[in-house]
C-alpha positions in Angstrom: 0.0 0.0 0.0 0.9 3.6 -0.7 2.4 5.9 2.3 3.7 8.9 3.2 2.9 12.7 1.9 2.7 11.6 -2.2 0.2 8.8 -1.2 -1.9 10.9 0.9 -1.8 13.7 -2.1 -3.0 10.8 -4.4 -5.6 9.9 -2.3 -7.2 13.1 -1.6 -6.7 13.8 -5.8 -8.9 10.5 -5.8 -11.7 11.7 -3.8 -12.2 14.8 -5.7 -12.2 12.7 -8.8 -15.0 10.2 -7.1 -17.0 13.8 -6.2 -17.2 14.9 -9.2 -17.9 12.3 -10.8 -20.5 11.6 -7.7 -22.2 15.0 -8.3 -22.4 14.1 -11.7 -23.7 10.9 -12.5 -25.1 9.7 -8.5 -23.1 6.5 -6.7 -25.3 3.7 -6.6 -25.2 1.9 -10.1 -21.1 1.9 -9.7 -19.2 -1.1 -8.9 -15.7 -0.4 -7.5 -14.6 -2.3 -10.6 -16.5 0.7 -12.4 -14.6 3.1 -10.7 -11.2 1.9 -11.3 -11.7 1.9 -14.8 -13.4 5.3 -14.5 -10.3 6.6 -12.4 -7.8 4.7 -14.4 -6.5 3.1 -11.1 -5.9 0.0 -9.2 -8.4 -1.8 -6.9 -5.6 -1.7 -3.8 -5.6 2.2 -5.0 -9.3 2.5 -4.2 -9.2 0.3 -1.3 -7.1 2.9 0.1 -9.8 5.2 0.1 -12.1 2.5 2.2 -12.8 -1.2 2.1 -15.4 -1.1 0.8 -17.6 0.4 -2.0 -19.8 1.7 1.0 -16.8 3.4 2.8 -15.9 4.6 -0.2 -18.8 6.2 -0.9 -19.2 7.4 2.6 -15.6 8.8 2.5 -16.5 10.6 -0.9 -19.6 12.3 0.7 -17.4 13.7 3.7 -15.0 14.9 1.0 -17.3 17.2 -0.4 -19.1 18.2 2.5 -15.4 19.2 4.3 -14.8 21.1 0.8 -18.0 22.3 0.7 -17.9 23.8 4.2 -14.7 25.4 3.8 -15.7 27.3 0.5 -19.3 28.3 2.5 -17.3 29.5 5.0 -15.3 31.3 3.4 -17.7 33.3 2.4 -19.5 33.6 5.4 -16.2 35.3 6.6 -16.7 38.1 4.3 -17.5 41.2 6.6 -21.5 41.5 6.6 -24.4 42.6 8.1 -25.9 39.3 10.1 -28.7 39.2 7.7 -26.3 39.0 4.8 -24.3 36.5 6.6 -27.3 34.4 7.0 -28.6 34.9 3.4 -25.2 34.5 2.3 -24.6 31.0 4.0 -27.7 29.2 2.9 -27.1 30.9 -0.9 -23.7 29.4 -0.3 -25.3 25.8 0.7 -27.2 26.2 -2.6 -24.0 27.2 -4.8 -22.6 23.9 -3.9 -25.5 22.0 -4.3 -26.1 23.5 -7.2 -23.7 21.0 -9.0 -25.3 17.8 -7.8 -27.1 16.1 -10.4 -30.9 15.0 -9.1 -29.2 11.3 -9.9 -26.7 12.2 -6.9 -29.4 13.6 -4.5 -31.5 10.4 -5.1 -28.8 8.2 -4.0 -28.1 10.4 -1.0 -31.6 9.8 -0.3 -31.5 5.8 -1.1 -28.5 5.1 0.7 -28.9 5.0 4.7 -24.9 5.5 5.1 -24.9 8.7 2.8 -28.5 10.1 4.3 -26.6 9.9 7.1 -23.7 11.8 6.2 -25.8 14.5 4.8 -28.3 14.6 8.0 -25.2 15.2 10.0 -24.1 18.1 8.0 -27.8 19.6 8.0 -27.2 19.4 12.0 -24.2 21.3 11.5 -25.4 24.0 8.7 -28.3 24.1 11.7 -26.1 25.2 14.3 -24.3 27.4 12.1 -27.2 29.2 11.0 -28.2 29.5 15.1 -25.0 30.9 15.5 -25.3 33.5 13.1 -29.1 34.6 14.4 -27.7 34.5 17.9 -25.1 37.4 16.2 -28.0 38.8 14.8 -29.9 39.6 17.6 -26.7 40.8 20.1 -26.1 43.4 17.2 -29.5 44.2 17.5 -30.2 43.6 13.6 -32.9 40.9 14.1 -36.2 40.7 16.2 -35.4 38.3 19.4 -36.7 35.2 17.9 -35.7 31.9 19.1 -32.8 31.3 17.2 -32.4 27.7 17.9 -36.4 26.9 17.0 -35.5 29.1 13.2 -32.4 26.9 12.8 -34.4 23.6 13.3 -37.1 24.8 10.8 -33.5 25.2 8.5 -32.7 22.0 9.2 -36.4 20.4 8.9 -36.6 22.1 5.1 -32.8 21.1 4.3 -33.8 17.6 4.9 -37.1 17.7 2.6 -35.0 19.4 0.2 -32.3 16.6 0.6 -35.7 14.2 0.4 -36.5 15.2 -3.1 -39.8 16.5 -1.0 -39.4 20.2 -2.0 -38.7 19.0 -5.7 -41.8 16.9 -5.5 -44.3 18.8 -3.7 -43.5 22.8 -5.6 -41.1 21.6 -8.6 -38.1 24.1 -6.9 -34.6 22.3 -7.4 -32.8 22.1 -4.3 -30.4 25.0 -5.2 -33.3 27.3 -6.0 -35.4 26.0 -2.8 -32.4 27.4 -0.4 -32.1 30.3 -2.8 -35.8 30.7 -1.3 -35.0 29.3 2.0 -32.5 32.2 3.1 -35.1 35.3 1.7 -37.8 33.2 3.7 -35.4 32.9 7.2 -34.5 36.7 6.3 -37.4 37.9 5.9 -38.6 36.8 9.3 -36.0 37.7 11.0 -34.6 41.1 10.2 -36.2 44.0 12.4 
């Protein structure tokens, strides 16, 4: 097996390989005999990556969800009024959804392992988005709401938009339904 700092360089060039491809074209009709041939690589190459096509795909999901978070964050960062924070995160959530194909969001939803890893970053985006009411209202720039009630309702939506729900029920793709998501939560909230 590969070590040391080229390895680990390798491996991480892998992942974003297997996300983009992810994004593109979904996970569940691979084989990892797919993906070698699709990565021009080895099997022991891929089973670097986990051991098995499950941890694989599981390790491909936190890889874009650690890339994604750093990008959203990023521009979170940016100086701004709380209410553009806010609108700016969940637009930022919707940027980098924006790539996944409806393929890769139905396999999210399909696969119990990669629901998973999505539902755990939904928690996250959650108390993210509490933190950045909770600003909010210490500045004085939103009404006292309950900040930790307006994040759950985030996190109750992300997850039907996750679903395919949101999609189903109003025909919004998911980027578009956080697009509406953060002028909804804004709305609400600003003073």
């Amino acid at each position: 097996m590969d070590s040391g700092p080229t390895a680990t360089a390798r491996h991480q060039e892998l992942l974003d390989q297997l996300v983009e491809l992810f994004l593109a074209e979904g996970f569940a009709t691979f084989t990892l005999a797919d993906l070698t041939v699709r990565l021009r690589c080895s099997k022991s190459t891929l089973y670097a990556l986990g051991h098995s096509k499950e941890t694989v795909t599981v390790n491909v999901l936190k890889r874009f969800f650690q890339t994604a978070t750093s990008r959203i964050e990023a521009r979170v960062a940016e100086p701004a009024a709380p209410g553009d924070q806010i609108a700016g995160y969940l637009r930022a959530v919707a940027d980098e959804l924006r790539v996944a194909s409806p393929r890769f969001m139905q396999d999210v939803a399909a696969h119990p392992a990669a629901r998973a890893v999505y539902e755990k970053n939904t928690r996250i985006a959650a108390r993210r988005v509490d933190e950045l009411i909770a600003a909010g209202v210490a500045r004085g720039e939103f009404r006292a709401v309950n900040g930790a009630f307006v994040a759950d309702v985030v996190a109750s939506v992300m997850v039907r938009i996750q679903s395919g729900d949101v999609e189903r029920a109003v025909g919004l793709h998911d980027a578009d339904a956080y697009d509406e998501l953060a002028r909804l939560v804004i709305s609400g909230i600003v003073r």
